[in-house]
PADRENFI-155806 format. One line per field, with one value per residue: residue number from 1; y, x, z of N, C-alpha, C in turn. Coordinates in nm, 2 decimals, always signed. Layout:
k: (NUM;...)
n_Y: (Y;...)
n_X: (X;...)
n_Z: (Z;...)
ca_Y: (Y;...)
ca_X: (X;...)
ca_Z: (Z;...)
c_Y: (Y;...)
c_X: (X;...)
c_Z: (Z;...)
***
This chain:
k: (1;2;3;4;5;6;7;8;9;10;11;12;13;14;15;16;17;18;19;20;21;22;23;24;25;26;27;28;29;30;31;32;33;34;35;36;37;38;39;40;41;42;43;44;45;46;47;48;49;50;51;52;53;54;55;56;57;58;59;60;61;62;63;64;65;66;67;68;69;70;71;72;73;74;75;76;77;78;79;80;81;82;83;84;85;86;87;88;89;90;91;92;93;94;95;96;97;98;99;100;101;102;103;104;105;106;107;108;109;110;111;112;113;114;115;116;117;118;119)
n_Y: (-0.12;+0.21;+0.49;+0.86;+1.05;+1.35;+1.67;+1.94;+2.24;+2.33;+2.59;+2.89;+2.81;+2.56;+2.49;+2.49;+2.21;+2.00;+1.83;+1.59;+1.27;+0.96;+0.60;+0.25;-0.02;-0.29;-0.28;-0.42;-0.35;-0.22;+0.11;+0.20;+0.09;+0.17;+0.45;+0.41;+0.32;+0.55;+0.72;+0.62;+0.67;+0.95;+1.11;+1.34;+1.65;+1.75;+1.98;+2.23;+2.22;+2.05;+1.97;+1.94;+1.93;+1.69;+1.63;+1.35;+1.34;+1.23;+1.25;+1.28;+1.31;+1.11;+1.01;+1.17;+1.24;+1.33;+1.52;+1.50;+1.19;+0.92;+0.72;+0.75;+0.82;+0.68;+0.84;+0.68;+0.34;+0.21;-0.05;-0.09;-0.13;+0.00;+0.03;+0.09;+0.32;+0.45;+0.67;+0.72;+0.57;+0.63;+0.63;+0.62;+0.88;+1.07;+1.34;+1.47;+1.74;+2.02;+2.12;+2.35;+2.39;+2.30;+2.12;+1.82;+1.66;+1.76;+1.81;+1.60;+1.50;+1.68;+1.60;+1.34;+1.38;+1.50;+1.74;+2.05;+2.09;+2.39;+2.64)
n_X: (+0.08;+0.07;+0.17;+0.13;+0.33;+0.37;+0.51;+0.48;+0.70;+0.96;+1.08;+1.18;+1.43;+1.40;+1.24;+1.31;+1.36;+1.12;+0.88;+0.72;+0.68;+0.67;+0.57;+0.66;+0.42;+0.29;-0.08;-0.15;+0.05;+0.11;-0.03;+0.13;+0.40;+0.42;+0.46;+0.73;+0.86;+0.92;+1.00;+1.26;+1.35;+1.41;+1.24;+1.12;+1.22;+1.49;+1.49;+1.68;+1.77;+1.59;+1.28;+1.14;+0.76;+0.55;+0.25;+0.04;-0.16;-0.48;-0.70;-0.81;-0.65;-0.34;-0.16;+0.11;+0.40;+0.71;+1.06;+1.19;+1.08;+1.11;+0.93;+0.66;+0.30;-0.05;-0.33;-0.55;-0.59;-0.25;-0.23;-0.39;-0.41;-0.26;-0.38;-0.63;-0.67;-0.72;-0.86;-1.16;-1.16;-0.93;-0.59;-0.37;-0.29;-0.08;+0.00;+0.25;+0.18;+0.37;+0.42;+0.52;+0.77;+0.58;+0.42;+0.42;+0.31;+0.09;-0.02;-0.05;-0.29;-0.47;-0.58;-0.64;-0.85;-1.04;-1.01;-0.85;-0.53;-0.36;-0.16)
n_Z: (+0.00;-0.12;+0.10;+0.16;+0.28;+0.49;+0.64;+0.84;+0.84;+1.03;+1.02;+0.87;+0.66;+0.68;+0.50;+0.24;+0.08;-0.04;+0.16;+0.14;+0.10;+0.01;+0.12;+0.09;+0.19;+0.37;+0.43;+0.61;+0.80;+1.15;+1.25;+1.47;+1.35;+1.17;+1.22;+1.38;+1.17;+1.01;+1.16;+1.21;+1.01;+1.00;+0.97;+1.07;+1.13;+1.37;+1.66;+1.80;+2.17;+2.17;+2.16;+2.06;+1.94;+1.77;+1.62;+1.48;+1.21;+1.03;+0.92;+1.19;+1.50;+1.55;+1.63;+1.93;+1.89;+2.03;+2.07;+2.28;+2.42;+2.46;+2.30;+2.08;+2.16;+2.10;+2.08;+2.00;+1.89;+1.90;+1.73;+1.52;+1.17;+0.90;+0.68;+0.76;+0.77;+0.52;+0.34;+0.14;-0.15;-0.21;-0.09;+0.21;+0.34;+0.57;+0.80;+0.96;+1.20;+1.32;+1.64;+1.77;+2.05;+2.25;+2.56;+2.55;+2.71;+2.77;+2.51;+2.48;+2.67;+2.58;+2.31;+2.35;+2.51;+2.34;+2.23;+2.11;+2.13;+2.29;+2.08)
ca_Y: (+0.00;+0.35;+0.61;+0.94;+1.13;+1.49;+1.76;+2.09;+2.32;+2.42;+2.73;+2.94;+2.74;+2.40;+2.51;+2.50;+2.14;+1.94;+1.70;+1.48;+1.11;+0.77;+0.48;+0.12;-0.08;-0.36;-0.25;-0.50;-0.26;-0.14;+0.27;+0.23;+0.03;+0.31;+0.55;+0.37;+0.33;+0.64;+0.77;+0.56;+0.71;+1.06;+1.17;+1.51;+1.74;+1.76;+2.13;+2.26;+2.24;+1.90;+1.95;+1.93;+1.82;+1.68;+1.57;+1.32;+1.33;+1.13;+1.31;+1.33;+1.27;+0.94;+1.06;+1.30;+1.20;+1.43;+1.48;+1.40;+1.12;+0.77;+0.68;+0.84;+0.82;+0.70;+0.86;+0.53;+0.18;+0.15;-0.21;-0.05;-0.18;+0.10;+0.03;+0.11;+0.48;+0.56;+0.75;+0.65;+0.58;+0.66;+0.60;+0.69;+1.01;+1.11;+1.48;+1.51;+1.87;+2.06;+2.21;+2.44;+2.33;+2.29;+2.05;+1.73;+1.58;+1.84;+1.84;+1.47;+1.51;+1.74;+1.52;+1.23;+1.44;+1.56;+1.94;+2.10;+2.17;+2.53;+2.60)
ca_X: (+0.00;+0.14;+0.14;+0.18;+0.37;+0.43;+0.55;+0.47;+0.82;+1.01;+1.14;+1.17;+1.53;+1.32;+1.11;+1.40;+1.31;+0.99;+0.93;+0.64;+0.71;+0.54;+0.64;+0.50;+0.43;+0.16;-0.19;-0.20;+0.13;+0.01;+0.04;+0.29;+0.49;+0.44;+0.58;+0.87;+0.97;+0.97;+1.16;+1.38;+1.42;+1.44;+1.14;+1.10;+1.37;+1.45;+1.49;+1.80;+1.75;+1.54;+1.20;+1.00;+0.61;+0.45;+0.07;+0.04;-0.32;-0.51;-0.84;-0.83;-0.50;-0.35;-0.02;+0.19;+0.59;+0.78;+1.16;+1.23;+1.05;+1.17;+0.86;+0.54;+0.20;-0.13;-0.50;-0.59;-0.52;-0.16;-0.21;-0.47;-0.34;-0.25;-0.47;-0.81;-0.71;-0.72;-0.97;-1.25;-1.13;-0.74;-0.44;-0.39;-0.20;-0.04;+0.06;+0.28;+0.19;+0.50;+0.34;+0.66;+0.81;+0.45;+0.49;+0.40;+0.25;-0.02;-0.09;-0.12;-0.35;-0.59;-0.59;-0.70;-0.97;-1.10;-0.98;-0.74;-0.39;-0.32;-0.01)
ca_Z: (+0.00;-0.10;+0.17;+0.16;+0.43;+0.48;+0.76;+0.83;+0.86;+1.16;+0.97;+0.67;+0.62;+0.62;+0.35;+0.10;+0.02;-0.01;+0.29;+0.11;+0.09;-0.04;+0.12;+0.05;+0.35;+0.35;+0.48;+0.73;+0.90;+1.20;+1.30;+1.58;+1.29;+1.04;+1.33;+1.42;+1.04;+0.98;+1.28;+1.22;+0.91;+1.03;+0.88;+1.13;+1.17;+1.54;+1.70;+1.90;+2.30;+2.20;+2.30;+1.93;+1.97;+1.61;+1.61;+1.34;+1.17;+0.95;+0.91;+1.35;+1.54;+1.60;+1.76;+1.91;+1.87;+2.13;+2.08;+2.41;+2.42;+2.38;+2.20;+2.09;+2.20;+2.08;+2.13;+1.89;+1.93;+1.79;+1.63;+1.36;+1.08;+0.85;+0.57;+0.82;+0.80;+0.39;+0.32;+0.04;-0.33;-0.21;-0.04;+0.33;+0.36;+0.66;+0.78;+1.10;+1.23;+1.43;+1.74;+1.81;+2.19;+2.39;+2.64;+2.49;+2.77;+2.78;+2.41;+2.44;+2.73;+2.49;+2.21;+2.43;+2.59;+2.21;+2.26;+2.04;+2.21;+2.28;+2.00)
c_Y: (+0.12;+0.45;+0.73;+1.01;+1.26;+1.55;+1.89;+2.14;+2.32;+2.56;+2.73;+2.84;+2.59;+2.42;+2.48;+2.37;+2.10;+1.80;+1.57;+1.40;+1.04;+0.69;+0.38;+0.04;-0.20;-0.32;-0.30;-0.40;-0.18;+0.00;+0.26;+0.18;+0.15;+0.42;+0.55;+0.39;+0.47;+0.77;+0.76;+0.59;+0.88;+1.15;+1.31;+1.52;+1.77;+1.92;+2.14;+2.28;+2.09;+1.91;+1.94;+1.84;+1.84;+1.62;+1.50;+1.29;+1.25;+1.18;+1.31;+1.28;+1.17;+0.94;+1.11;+1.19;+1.37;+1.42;+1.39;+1.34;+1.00;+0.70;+0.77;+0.76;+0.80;+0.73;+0.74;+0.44;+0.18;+0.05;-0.13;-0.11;+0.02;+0.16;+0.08;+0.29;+0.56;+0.58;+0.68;+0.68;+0.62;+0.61;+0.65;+0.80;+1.05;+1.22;+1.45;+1.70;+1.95;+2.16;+2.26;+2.32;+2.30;+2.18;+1.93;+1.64;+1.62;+1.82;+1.68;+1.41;+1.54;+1.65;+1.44;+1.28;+1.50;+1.71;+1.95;+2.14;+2.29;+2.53;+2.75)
c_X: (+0.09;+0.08;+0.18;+0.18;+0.42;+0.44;+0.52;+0.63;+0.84;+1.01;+1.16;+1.27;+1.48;+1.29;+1.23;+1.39;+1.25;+0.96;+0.80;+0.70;+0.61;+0.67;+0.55;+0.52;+0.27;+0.05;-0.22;-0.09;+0.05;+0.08;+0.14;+0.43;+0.57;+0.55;+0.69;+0.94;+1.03;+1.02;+1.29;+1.51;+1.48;+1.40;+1.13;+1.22;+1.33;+1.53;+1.63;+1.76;+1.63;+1.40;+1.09;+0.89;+0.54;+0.31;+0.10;-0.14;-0.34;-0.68;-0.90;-0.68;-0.51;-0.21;+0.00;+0.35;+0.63;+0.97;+1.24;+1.16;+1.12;+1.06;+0.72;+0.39;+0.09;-0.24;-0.58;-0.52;-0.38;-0.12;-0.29;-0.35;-0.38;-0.34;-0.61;-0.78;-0.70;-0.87;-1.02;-1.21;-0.98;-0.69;-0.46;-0.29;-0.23;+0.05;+0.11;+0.30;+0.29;+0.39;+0.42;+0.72;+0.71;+0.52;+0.36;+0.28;+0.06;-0.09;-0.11;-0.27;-0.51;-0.65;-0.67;-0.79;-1.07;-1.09;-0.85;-0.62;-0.34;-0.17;+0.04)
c_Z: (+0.00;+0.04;+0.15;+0.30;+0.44;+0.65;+0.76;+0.87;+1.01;+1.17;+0.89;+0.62;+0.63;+0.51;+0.21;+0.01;+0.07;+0.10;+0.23;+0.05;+0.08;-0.05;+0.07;+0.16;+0.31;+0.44;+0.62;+0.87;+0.99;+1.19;+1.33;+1.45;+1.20;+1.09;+1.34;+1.30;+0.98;+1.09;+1.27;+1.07;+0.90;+0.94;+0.96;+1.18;+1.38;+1.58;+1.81;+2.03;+2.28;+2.26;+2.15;+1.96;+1.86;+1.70;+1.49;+1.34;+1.04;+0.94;+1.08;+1.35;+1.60;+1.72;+1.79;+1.92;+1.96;+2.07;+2.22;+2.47;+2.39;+2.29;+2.22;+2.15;+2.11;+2.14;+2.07;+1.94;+1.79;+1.69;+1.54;+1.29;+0.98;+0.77;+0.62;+0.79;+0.63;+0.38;+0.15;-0.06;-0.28;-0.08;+0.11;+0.33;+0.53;+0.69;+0.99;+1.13;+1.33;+1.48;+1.84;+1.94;+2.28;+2.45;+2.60;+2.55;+2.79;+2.63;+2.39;+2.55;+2.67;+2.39;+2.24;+2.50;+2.47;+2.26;+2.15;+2.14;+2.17;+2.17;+2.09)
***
């Protein structure tokens, strides 16, 4: 299954190139799998003093990834298999949103309560 993966910027000097990606991964891969792979690929730029907090969405949010974290967080069951989150007639596309330095714990608090986290 193709996915597509994108990032919102840190800063104007990100922007200089395009951060959308398509991987292929089998449908049955769960989230947390997807996560890891692409951590591990060093899919988000991580911020000086270490404290970067993404949201990853999927038509609602399924993660937050913290930098100083050892691993991220789901508000969703992380076994989902990947393939449950494309949307009708396509592909699943996945956007991890940068939510500057908040404190991660709180915006994963929100998320998990259905509230938007203060940016």
């Amino acid at each position: 299954m193709m996915i597509n993966v994108d990032r919102t910027s840190v800063a104007m000097g990100d922007d200089v190139l395009p951060h959308a990606q398509t991987i292929e991964l089998p449908p049955e891969t769960s989230l947390a799998h997807v996560v890891a792979h692409l951590l591990e690929r060093h899919f988000l730029a991580t911020i000086a003093g270490g404290k970067a907090t993404w949201i990853l969405v999927a038509g609602g949010p399924l993660a937050v990834v913290a930098q100083q974290w050892d691993e991220p967080r789901f508000p969703v069951d992380p076994s989902r298999p990947i393939g449950s989150f494309a949307a009708e007639g396509a592909g699943v596309s996945l956007m991890f949103r940068y939510w500057k330095q908040n404190d991660p714990d709180r915006v994963f608090e929100d998320l998990a309560a259905g509230r938007e986290p203060e940016r």
